[in-house]
C-alpha positions as a printed Julia matrix, in Angstrom:
110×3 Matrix{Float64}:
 -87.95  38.27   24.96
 -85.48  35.63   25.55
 -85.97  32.22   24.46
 -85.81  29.09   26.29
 -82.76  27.05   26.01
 -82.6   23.11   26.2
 -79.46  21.86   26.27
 -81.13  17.97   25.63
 -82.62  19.36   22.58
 -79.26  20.98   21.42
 -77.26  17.79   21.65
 -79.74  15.58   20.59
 -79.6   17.77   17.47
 -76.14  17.45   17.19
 -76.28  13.4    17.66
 -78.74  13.4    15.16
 -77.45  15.03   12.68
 -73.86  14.06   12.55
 -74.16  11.4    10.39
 -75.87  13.05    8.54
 -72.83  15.51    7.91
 -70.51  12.92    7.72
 -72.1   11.59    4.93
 -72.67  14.75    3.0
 -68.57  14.98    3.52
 -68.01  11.8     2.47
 -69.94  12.31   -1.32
 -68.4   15.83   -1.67
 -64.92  13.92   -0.79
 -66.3   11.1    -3.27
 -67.42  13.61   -6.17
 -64.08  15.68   -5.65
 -62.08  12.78   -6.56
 -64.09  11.28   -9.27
 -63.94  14.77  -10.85
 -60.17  13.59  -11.88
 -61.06  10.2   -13.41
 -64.3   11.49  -15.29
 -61.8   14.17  -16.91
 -59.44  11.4   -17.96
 -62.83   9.46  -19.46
 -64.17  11.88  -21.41
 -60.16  12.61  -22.17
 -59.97   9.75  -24.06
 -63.14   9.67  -25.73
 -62.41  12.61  -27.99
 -60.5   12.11  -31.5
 -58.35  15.44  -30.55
 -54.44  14.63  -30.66
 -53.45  17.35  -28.32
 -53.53  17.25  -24.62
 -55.2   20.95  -24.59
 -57.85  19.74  -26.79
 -58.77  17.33  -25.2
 -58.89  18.3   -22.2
 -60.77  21.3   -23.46
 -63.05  18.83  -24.57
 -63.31  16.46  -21.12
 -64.14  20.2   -19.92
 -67.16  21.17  -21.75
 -68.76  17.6   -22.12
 -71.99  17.47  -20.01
 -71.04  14.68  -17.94
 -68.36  17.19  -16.39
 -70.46  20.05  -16.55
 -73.27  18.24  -14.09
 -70.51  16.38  -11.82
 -69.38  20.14  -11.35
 -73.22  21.27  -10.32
 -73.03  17.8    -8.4
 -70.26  18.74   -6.3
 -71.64  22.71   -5.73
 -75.35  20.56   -4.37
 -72.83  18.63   -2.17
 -71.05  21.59   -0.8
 -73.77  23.5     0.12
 -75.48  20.41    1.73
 -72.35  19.71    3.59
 -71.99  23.25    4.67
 -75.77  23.69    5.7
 -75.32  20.66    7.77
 -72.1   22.04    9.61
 -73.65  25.27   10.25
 -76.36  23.24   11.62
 -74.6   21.46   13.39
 -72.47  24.87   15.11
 -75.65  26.96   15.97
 -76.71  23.96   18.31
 -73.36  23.67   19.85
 -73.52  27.32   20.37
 -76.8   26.97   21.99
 -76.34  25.16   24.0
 -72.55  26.93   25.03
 -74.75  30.08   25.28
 -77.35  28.35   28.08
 -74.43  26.61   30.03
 -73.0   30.61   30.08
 -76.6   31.43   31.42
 -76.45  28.74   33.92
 -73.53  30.14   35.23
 -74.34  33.8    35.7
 -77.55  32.76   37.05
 -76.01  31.21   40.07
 -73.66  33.5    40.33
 -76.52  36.26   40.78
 -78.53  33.74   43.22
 -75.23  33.77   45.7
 -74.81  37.62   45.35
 -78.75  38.19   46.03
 -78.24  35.76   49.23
């Protein structure tokens, strides 16, 4: 059984959803770079003396630990989107291949 394609339906998809992606890009690009600063906060809010230590530290405060499962929520949203996004372009490459053979077969069968 082969399924209808709509090609209207496939880019509306796409038009709709784009900003949608974008902005799941731009908070994982947001998070990603925050991820630097937060480590430099919590950095300097431990009373370690050593750069290891404190950074060990900035690394196992919560506030790290949950940007970190922040940024994994982010990625997968952003690549769920894309995907998304890719299976409708495909679609709708896949009925415009259709199209193509089907009027090639309508001048052979003439």
């Amino acid at each position: 059984m082969t399924r209808e394609i709509d090609p209207n339906k496939c880019i509306d998809f796409i038009l709709e959803n784009a900003g949608k992606y974008a902005q799941a890009k731009g908070e994982l690009a947001q998070l990603e770079a925050f991820k630097s600063s937060l480590k430099a906060i919590k950095m300097a809010e431990t009373s370690e003396q050593s750069l290891g230590a404190q950074e060990r530290e900035a690394y196992r405060s919560q506030d790290y630990q949950n940007l970190c499962k922040a940024i994994g929520a982010a990625t997968e949203n952003a690549e769920k989107l894309k995907w998304e996004l890719e299976a409708a372009r495909l679609r709708h490459a896949t009925w415009q291949t259709l199209e193509v053979s089907n009027r090639n077969q309508d001048r052979i069968l003439k």
